[in-house]
VOGUDREN-479273 format. One line per 4 residues: number of its first residue (from 1); for each residue x, y, z of N, C-alpha, C, O. Coordinates in Angstrom, 3 decimals. Example, Ala and Ser with C-alpha at 12.3 -4.5 7.8 and 13.67 -1.06 7.14 Angstrom:
% residues 2
1	13.190 -5.690 7.800 12.300 -4.500 7.800 13.200 -3.300 7.800 14.236 -3.319 8.465 | 12.850 -2.250 7.080 13.670 -1.060 7.140 12.900 0.030 7.870 13.409 1.138 8.039
***
This chain:
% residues 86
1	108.728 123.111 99.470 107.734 123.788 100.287 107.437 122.950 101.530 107.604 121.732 101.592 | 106.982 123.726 102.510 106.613 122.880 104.120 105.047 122.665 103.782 104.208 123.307 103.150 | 105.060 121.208 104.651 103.695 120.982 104.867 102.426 122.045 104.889 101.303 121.933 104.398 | 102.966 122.998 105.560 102.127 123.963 106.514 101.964 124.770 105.216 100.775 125.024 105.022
5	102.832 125.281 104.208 102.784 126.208 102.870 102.296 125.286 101.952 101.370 125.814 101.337 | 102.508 124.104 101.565 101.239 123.368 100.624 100.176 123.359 100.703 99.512 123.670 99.714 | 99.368 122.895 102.257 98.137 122.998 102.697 97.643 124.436 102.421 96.941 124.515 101.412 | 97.889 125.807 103.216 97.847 126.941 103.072 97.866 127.339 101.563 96.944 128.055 101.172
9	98.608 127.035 100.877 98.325 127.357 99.126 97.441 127.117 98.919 96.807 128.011 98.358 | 96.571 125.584 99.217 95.701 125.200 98.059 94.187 125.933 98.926 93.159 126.157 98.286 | 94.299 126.219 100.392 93.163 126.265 100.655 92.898 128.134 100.282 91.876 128.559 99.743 | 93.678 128.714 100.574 93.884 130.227 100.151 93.694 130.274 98.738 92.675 130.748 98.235
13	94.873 129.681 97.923 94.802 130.201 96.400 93.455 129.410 95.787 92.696 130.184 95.204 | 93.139 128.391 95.805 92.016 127.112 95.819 90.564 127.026 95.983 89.620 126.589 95.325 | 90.782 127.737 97.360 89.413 127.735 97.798 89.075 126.494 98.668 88.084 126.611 99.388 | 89.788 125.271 98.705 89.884 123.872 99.546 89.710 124.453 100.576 90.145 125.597 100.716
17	88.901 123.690 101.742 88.465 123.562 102.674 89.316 123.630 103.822 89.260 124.309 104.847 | 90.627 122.213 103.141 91.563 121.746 103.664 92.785 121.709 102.981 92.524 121.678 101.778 | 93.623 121.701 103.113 94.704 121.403 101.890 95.116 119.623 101.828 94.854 118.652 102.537 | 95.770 119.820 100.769 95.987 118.263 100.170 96.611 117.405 101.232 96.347 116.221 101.027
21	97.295 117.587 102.219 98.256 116.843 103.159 97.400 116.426 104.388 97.379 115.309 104.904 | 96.765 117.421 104.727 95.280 117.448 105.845 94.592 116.525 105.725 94.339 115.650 106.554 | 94.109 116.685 104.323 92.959 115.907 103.823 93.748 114.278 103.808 93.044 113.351 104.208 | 94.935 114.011 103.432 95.367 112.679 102.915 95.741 112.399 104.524 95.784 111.203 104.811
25	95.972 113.182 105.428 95.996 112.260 107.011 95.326 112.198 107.467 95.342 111.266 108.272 | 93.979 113.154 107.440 92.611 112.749 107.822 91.897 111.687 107.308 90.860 111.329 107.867 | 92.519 110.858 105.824 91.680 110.173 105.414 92.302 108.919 106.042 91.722 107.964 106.559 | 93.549 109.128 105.887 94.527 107.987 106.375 95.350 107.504 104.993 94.851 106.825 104.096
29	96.615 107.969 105.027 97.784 107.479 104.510 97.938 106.095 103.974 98.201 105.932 102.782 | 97.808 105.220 104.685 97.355 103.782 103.911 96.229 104.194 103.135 96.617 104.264 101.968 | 95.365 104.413 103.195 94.119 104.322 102.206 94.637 105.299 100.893 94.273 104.936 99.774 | 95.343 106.330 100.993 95.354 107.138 100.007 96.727 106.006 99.058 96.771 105.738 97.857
33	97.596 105.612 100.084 98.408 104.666 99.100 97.800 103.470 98.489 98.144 103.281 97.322 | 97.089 102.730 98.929 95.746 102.136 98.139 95.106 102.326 97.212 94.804 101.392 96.469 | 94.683 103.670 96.965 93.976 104.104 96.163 95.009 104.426 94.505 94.853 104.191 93.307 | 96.309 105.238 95.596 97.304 105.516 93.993 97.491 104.473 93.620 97.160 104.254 92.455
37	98.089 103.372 94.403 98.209 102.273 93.883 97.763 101.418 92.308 98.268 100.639 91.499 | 96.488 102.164 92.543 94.917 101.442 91.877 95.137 101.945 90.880 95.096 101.172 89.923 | 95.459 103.365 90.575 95.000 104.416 89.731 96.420 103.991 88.560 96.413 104.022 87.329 | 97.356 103.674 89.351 98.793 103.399 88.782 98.965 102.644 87.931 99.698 102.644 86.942
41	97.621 101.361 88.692 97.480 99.873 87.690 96.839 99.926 86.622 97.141 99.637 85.464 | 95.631 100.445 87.244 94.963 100.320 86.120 94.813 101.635 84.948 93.956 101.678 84.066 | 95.927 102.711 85.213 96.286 104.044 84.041 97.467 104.214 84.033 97.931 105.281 84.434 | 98.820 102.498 83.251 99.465 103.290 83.136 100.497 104.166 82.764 101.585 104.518 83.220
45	99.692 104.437 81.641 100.063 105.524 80.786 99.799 106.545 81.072 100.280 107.358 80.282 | 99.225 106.990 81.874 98.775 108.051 82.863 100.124 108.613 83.998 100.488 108.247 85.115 | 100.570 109.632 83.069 101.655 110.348 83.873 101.502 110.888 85.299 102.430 111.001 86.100 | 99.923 111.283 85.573 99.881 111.789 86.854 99.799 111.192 87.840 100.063 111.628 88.960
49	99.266 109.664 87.451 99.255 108.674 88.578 100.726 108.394 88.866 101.429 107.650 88.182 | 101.167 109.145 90.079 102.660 108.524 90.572 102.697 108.433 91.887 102.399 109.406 92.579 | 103.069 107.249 92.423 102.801 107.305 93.861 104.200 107.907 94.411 105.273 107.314 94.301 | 104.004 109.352 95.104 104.775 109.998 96.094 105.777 109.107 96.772 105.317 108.023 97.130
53	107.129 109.343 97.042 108.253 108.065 97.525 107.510 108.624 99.180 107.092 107.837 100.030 | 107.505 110.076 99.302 107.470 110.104 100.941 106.161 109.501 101.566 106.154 109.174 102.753 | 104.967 109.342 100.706 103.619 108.012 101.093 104.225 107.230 101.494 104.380 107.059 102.703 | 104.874 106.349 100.372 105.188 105.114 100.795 105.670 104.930 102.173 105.014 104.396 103.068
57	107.592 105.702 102.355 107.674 105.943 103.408 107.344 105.990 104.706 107.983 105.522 105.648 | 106.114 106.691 104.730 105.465 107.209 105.730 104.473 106.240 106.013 104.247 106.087 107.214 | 103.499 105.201 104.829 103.485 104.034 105.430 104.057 102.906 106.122 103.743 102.237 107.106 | 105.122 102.917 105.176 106.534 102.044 105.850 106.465 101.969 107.351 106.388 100.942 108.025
61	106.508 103.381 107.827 107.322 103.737 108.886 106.028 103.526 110.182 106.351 103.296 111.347 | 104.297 103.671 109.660 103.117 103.119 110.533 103.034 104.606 110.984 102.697 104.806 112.151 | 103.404 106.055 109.894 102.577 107.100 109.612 101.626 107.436 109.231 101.558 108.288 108.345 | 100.426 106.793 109.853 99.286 106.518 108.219 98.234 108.097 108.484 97.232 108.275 107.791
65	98.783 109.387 109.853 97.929 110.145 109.746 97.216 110.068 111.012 97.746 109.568 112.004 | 95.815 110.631 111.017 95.274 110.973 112.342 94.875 109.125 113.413 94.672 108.883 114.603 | 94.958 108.072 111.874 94.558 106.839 112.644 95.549 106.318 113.595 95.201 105.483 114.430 | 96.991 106.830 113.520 98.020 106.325 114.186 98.862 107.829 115.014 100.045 107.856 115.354
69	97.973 108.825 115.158 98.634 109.839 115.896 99.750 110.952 114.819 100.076 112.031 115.313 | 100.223 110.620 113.501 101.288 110.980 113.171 101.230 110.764 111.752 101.213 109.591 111.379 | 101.195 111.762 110.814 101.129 111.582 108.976 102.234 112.475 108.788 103.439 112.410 109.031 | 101.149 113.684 108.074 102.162 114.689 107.942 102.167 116.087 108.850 102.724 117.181 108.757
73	101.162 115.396 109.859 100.902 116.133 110.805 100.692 115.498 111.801 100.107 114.418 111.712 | 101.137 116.028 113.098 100.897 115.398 114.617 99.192 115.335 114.948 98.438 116.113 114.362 | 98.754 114.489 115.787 97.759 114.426 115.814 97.313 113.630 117.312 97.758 112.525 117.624 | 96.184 114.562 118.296 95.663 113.757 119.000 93.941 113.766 119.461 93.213 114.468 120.164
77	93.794 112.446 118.538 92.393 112.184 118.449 92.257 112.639 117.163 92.995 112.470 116.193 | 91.170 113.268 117.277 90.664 114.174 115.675 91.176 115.488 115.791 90.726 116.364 115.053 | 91.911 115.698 116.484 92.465 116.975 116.773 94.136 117.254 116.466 95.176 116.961 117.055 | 93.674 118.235 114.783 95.126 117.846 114.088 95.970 119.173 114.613 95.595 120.345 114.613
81	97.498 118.495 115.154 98.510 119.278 115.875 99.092 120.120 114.598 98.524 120.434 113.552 | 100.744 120.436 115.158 101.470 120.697 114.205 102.058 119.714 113.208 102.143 118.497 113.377 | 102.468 120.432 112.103 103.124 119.943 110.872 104.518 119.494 111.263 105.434 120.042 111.875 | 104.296 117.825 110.466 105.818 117.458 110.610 106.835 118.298 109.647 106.374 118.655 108.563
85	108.098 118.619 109.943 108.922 119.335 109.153 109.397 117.773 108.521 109.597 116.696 109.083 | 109.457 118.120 107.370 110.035 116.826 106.392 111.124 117.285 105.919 111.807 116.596 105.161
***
């Protein structure tokens, strides 16, 4: 599925505000890999904690989202552009 059809699912079928990809570049991409990180360590036997390869990535690469212009969406300022095609 595209960026643009994940977001759109969850906020349509959901009721979310925002969808999941929005929300994780608005918060900032480093922070959300931080956080799985955490969840990974300390649960894990916890199947759902899995950190996404394309996060990492996309930290790797200094995608972290609206703080650096570019997540999973283009971005200038607080003003989120189009969806990167992945």
């Amino acid at each position: 599925a595209s960026v643009r059809d994940v977001d759109l699912s969850m906020k349509l079928g959901a009721g979310h505000p925002m969808g999941p990809l929005h929300l994780a570049d608005y918060v900032g991409l480093d922070t959300c890999l931080f956080i799985m990180e955490g969840w990974v360590k300390d649960f894990p036997d916890e199947r759902a904690f899995v950190v996404p390869d394309i996060l990492r990535e996309k930290v790797k690469k200094n995608e972290l989202g609206r703080k650096t212009g570019k997540g999973f969406y283009n971005w200038d300022g607080d003003k989120q552009g189009d969806p990167i095609e992945l």
